[in-house]
N, C-alpha and C positions, 0 to 999 in steps of 0.2 A: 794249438797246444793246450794241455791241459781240460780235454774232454774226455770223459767214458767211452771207451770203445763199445759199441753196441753188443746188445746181449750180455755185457758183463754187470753185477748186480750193483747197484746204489746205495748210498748213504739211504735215503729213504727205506730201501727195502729192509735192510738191517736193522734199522728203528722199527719199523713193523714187526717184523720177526721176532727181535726182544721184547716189543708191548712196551715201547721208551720213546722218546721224543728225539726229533733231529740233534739237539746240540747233546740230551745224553753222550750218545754214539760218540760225537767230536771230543765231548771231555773223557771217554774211556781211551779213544785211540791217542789223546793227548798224552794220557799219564795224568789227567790231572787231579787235585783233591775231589773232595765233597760226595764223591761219587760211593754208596754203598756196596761191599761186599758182593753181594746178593744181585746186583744191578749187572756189576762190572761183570760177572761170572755170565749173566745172558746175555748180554752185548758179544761179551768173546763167543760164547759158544754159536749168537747166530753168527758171529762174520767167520766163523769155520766152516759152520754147515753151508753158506752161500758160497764163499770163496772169494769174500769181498777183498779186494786190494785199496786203500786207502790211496786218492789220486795226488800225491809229495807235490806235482810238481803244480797243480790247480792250488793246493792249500799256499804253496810257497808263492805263487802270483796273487792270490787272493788275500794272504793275511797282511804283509808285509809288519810281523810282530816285530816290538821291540825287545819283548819280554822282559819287560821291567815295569812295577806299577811305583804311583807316588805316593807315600804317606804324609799330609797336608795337616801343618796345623797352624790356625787361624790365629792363634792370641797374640797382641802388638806385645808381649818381653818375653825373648828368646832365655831368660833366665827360667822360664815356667817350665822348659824343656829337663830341667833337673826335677819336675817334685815327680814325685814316685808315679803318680796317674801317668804319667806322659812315658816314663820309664819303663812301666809293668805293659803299657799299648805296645809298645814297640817291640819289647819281648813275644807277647803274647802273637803276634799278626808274622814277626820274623818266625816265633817253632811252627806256623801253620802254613809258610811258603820251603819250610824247608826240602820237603821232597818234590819241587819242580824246581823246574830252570827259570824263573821269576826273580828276577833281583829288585829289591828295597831301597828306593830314593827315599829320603827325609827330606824335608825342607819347610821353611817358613814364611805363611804367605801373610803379610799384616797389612797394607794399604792397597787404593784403588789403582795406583802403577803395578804393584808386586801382583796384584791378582788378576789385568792385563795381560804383562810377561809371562805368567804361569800358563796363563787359559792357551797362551799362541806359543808355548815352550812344548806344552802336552798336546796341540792342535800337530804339533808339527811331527808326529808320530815318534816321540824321543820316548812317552810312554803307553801304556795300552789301555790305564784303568787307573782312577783314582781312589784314593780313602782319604776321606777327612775328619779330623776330629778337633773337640772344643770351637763348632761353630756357633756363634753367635746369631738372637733372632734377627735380626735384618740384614745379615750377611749375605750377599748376592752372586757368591762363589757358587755355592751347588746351581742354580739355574743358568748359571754362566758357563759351566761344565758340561749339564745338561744341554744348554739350548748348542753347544761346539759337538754333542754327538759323543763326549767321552762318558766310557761307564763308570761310573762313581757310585761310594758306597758311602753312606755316613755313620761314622760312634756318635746316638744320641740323635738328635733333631732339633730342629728348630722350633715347632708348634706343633699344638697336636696336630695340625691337618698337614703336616708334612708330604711334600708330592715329589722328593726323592727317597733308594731304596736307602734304609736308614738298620741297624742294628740296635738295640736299649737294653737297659735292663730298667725292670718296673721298680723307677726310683720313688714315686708317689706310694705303693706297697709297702715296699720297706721300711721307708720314714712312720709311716703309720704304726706299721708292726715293732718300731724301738719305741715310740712315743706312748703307745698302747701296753711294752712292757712295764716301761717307766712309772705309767699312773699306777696298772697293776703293784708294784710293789709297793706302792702309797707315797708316791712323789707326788705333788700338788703345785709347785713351784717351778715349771718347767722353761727354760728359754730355747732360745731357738738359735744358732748362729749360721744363715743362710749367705750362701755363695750370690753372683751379681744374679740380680733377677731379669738380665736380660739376656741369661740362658734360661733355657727350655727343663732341662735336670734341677734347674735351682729352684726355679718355678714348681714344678714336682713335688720336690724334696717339701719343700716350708707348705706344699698343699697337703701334701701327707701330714706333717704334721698337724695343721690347723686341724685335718678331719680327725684323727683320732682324741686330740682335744672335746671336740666339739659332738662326736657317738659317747663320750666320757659326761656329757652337761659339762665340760669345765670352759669358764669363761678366756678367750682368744684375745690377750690382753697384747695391743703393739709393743707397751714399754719393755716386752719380753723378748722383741724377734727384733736383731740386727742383721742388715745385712751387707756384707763386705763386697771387697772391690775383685778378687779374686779368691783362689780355695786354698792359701796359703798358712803356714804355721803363725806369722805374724800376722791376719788378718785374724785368728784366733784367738791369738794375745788379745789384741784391741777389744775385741768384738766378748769377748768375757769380760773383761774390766770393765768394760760397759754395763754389763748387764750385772753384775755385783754391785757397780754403785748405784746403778737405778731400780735394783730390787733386792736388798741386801737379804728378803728371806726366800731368797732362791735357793732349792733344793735338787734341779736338775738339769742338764746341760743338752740339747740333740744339736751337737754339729754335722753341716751338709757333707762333711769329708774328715777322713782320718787326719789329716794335716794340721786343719781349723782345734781338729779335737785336743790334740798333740799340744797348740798354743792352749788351749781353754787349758788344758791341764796346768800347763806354767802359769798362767794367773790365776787360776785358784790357789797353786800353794802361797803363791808370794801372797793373797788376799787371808792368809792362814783356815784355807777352810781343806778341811779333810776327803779326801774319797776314795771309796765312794760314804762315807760313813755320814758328812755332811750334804754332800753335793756328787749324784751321780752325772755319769758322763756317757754318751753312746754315741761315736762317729758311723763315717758310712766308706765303704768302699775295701776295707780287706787289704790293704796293700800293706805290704814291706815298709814300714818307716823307716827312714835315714837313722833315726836312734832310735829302738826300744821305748814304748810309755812307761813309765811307774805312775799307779800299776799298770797292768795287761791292759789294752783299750779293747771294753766292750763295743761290737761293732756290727753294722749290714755289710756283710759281702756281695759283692757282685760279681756275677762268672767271668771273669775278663777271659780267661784262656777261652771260654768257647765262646764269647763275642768274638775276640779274635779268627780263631776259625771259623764262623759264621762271617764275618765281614770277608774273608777272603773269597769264602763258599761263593757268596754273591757276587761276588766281584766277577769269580772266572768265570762264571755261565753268563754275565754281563756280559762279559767279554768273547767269549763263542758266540754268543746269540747276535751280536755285533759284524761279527765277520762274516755269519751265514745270512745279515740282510734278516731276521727276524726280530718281528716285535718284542721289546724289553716292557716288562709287564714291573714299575716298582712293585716291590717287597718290604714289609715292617716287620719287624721282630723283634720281638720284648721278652726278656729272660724273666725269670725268677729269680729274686736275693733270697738272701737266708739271713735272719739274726745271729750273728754268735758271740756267745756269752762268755766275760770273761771276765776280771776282778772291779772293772772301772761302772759297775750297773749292776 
């Protein structure tokens, strides 16, 4: 059961014919994303011209799909699941499953029992593919996933040398490029309020910063860089009062995230300092804040909606190449932010 009757054409030959690779083919006859226009149009027209019939009942013995992937996120307070990062992932990764039959687990994996259960919950074919995000550097989850065989995709990374497929956006860039506009406009006073630095993006972020400091001759002074316990509006708070009473002639703010930025704003006013007219301000990340800044927060955007479709991209050819017994080859991808400008810089 479940062989090609002889003489009738092959997955293979189809790939040859279109000038496409095995799991192409699988992800056109899937229906599934990532797959170009252009592609899908010669996949169909060779399995016309050959007469290929797609063998249902070999794919159904062979896959044994659940079609459902997990989206994992690692941070120990399930309250982080409200700030807008974790909100705008979920959106963005749910419009890029909409047009398959892929259903959306969430859940939260925080200690070495939770990420035991996980690894033997997802071993136990309940899903077919994972996505993880806000992993931290020593976290043992991705090679835990990895070494159980499941395909897995990560938002961010761990270190540079990361040896899972991982999606980013060039957070070390961007910092540079709001730090660089900063001095540009003749800010000389500049703090830094950095997320934990034992993530990889935080890491990043406060490296971008230092380097455009430091292409500027301007001296990398620590009493300027705080860095907080996570990327929240109250770690902003803090993490500005700080640095207004340890450098009262501070002139500009780069926090790691728009959230952080959000607080730095409420302790500047309560410190009576004006912005941007006293004290400019440039967060990172573009998202939707729960309230409105006053003013507008000048900010780095990152393309979450095509991280998002990119993490799923990866994910599903993970997941064919998985089922066809072919080598999964990691993949890195690093987007492009954008500055943009708006009342707060």
């Amino acid at each position: 059961m479940g062989r090609q009757r002889p003489g009738t054409p092959t997955l293979e030959e189809v790939a040859a014919r279109a000038g496409v690779g095995r799991g192409t083919v699988s992800r056109v006859i899937n229906n599934a994303v990532g797959v170009r226009d252009s592609t899908r149009r010669a996949v169909q027209q060779a399995i016309a011209e050959l007469g290929y019939v797609p063998n249902l009942a070999a794919r159904s013995l062979a896959g044994h799909r659940a079609d459902a992937i997990a989206l994992v996120m690692t941070e120990p307070d399930w309250r982080l699941f409200g700030e807008p990062f974790f909100t705008e992932v979920v959106h963005a990764v749910g419009d890029a499953l909409t047009d398959t039959p892929v259903q959306l687990l969430l859940t939260l994996v925080r200690t070495d029992t939770e990420r035991r259960r996980f690894v033997e919950y997802a071993r136990g074919g309940r899903v077919d593919g994972v996505l993880l995000m806000s992993v931290h550097a020593e976290d043992p989850l991705p090679d835990m996933l990895a070494k159980a065989g499941l395909p897995t995709v990560m938002l961010g990374r761990r270190s540079g040398d990361e040896g899972v497929t991982y999606v980013d956006a060039d957070n070390a860039g961007g910092a540079r490029g709001a730090v660089t506009h900063l001095l540009n406009g003749g800010r000389s006073t500049i703090g830094a309020i950095s997320g934990p630095l034992d993530m990889y993006v935080a890491q990043c972020r406060l490296r971008g910063y230092r380097e455009a400091l430091e292409l500027a001759g301007v001296e990398v002074r620590s009493s300027l860089v705080v860095e907080c316990a996570d990327f929240t509006e109250e770690s902003g708070l803090r993490a500005a009062t700080d640095l207004i009473a340890r450098n009262p002639e501070l002139d500009a703010v780069f926090a790691a995230s728009d959230t952080m930025a959000a607080g730095a704003l409420h302790a500047l006013r309560a410190a009576g300092r004006r912005v941007p007219q006293d004290v400019a301000v440039i967060g990172f990340d573009d998202f939707q804040p729960a309230r409105p800044t006053d003013p507008p927060l000048t900010t780095v955007r990152q393309p979450l909606e095509e991280i998002g479709r990119t993490m799923v991209r990866l994910l599903l050819e993970e997941m064919e190449d998985s089922l066809e017994d072919s080598p999964v080859a990691w993949r890195h991808v690093i987007l492009r932010t954008e500055l943009v400008l708006r009342d707060t810089a």
